[in-house]
C-alpha positions as CSV (number, residue, x, y, z in Angstrom):
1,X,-13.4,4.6,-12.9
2,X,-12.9,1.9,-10.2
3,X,-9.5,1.5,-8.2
4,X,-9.0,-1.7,-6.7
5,X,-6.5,-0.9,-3.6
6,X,-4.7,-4.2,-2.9
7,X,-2.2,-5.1,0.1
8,X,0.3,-7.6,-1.0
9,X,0.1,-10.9,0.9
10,X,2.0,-11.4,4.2
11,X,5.6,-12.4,4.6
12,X,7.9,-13.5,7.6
13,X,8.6,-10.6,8.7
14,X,4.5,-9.2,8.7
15,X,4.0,-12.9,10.7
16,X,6.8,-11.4,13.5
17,X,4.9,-7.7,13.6
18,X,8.0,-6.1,12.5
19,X,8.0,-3.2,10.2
20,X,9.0,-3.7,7.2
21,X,9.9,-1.1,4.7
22,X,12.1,-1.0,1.9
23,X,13.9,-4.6,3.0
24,X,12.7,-6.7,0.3
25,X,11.1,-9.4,1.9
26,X,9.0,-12.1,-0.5
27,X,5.5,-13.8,0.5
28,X,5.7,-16.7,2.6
29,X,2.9,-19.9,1.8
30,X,0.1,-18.1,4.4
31,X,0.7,-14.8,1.7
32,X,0.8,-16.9,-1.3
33,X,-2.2,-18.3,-0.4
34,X,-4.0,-15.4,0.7
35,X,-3.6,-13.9,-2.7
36,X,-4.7,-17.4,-4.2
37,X,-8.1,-16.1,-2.1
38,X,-8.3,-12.7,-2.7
39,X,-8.0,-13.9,-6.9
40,X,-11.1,-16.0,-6.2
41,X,-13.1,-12.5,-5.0
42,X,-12.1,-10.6,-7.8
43,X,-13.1,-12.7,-9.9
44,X,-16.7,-11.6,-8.7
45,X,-16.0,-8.3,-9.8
46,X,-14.7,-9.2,-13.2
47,X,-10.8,-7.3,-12.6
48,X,-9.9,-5.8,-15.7
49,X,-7.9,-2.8,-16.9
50,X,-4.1,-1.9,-15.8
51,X,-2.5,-3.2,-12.4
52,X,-0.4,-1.1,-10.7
53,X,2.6,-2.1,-8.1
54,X,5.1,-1.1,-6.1
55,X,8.7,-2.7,-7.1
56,X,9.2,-4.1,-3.6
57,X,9.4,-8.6,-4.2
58,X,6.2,-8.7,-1.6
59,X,3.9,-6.5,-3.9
60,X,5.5,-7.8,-7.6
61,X,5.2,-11.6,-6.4
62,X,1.3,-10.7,-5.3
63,X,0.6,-8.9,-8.7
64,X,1.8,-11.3,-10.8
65,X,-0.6,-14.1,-9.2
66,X,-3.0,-11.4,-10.3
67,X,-2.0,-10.1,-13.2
68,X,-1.8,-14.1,-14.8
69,X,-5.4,-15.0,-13.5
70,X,-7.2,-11.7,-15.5
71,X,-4.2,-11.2,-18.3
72,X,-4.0,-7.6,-17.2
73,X,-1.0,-5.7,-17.7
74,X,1.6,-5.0,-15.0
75,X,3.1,-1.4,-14.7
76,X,5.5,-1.5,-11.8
77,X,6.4,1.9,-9.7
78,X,9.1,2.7,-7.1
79,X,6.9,5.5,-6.2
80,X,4.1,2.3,-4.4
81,X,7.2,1.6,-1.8
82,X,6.4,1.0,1.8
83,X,7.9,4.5,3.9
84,X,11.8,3.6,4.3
85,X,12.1,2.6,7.9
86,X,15.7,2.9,7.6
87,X,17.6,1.5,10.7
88,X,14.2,0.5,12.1
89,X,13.4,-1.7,9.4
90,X,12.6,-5.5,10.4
91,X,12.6,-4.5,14.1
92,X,9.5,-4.9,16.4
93,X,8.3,-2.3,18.1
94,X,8.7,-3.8,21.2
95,X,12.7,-4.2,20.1
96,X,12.2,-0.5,19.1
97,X,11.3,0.8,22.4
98,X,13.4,-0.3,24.3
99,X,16.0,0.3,22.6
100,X,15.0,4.2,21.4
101,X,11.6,4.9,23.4
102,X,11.7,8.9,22.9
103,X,12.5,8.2,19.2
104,X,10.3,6.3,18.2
105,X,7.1,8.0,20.2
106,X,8.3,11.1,18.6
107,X,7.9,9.6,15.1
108,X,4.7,7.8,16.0
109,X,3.6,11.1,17.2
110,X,4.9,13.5,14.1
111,X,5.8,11.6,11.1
112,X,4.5,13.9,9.0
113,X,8.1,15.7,10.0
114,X,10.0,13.2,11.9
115,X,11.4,9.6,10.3
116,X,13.3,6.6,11.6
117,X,16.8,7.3,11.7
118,X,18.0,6.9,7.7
119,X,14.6,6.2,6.8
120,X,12.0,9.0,5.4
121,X,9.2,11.2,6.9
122,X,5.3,10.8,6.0
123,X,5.6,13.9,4.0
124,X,8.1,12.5,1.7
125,X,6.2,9.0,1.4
126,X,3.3,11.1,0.3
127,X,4.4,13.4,-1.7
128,X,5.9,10.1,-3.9
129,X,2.7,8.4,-3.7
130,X,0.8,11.9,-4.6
131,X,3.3,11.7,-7.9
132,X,2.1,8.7,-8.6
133,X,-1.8,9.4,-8.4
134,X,-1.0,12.6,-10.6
135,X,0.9,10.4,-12.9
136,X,-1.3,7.4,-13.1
137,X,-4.6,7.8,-11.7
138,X,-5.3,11.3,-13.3
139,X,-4.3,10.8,-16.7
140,X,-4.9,7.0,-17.6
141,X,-8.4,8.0,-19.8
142,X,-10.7,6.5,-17.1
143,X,-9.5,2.7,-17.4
144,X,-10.4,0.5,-14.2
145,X,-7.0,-0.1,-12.6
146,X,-5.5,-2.3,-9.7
147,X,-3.4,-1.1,-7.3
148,X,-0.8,-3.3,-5.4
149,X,0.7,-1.8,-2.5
150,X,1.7,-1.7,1.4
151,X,0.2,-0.2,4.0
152,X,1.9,3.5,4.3
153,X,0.9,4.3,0.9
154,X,-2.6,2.4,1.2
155,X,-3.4,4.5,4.3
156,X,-2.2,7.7,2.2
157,X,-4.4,7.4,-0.5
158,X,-7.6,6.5,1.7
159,X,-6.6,9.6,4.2
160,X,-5.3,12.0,1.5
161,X,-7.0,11.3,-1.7
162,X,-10.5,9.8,-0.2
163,X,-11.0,12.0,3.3
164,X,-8.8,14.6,1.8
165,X,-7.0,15.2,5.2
166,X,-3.8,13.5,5.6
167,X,-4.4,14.0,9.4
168,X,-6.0,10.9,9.4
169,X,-3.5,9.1,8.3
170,X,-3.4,6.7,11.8
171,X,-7.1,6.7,11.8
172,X,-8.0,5.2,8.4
173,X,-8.7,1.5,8.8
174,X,-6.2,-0.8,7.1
175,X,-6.5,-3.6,4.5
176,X,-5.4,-6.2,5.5
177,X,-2.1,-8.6,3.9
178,X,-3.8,-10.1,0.8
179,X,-6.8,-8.3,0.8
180,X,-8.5,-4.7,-1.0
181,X,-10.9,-2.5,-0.8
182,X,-12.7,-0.6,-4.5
183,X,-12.9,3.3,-4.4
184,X,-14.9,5.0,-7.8
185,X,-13.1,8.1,-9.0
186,X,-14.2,10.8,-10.8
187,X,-11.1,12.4,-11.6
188,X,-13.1,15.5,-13.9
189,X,-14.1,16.9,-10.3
190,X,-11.8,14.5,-8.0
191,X,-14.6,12.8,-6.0
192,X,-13.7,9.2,-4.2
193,X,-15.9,7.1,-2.8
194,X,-15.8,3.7,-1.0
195,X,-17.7,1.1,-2.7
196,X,-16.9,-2.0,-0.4
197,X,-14.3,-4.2,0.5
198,X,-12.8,-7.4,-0.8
């Protein structure tokens, strides 16, 4: 089966480099119209099956543009969030260190067990996302399925499910806003591959 990984399209707050979490921000015109762009590519690959999203405004507003150009069905999933950032959400990191340097180099350095005050740790964005891949991915019958997403999660799946070592979480290379990337799945003997970007 083929999983198209999507990034929803930028917003304000992407355009400022803040992080942006569970603050529900929508698309701004540059976002709009990079989705506009990105339904022009997959158009190539003749999209079909279910789409996927996370219930955040940013990722809904980017799959319905989809979901009306291809008449695919649109499941949407808490589970797709960006991590919570919690009080450092729609701060810069700039703002961030000066205001709580050893914090936030701690978290950069160990999120897998340290989060932004109120927000969540890598661990617990995973194990959502890994939910959701049990959930969706492995027990949809083999059906071609876009998925419409932020980074956190993207960078999960490609690092967790792909390279199968989480550790690389910071490593993996990024879609990004308004653009994908296709993986094929076998999920008899859970086997990804990369088969090109968008």
């Amino acid at each position: 089966m083929r999983i198209i990984l999507i990034r929803h399209g930028q917003t304000d707050e992407n355009k400022e480099n803040r992080y942006l979490g569970h603050f529900d921000s929508p698309l701004n015109s540059t976002g709009r119209e990079q989705v506009k762009g990105l339904v022009e590519s997959l158009k190539k690959l003749e999209a079909r099956g279910i789409c996927y999203s996370s219930d955040l405004l940013r990722a809904v507003e980017t799959s319905k543009i989809i979901c009306h150009a291809f008449s695919l069905d649109l499941k949407v999933y808490p589970d797709l969030r960006e991590l919570h950032f919690g009080d450092w959400d729609c701060h810069t990191y700039d703002e961030l260190n000066e205001k709580n340097a050893v914090g936030l180099h701690r978290w950069i350095s160990n999120p897998f067990e340290y989060s932004p005050p109120n927000g969540e740790t890598l661990t617990e964005l995973g194990a959502r996302v890994d939910r959701w891949v049990k959930q969706s991915i492995f027990s949809n019958g083999g059906e071609d399925c876009l998925v419409v997403s932020h980074g956190g999660p993207i960078r999960w799946i490609l690092s967790k499910w792909l390279l199968h070592d989480e550790s690389q979480f910071w490593n993996v290379q990024n879609i990004p806003h308004g653009e994908g990337l296709i993986l094929e799945v076998d999920v008899i003997r859970n086997i990804w591959k990369h088969k090109g970007n968008i």
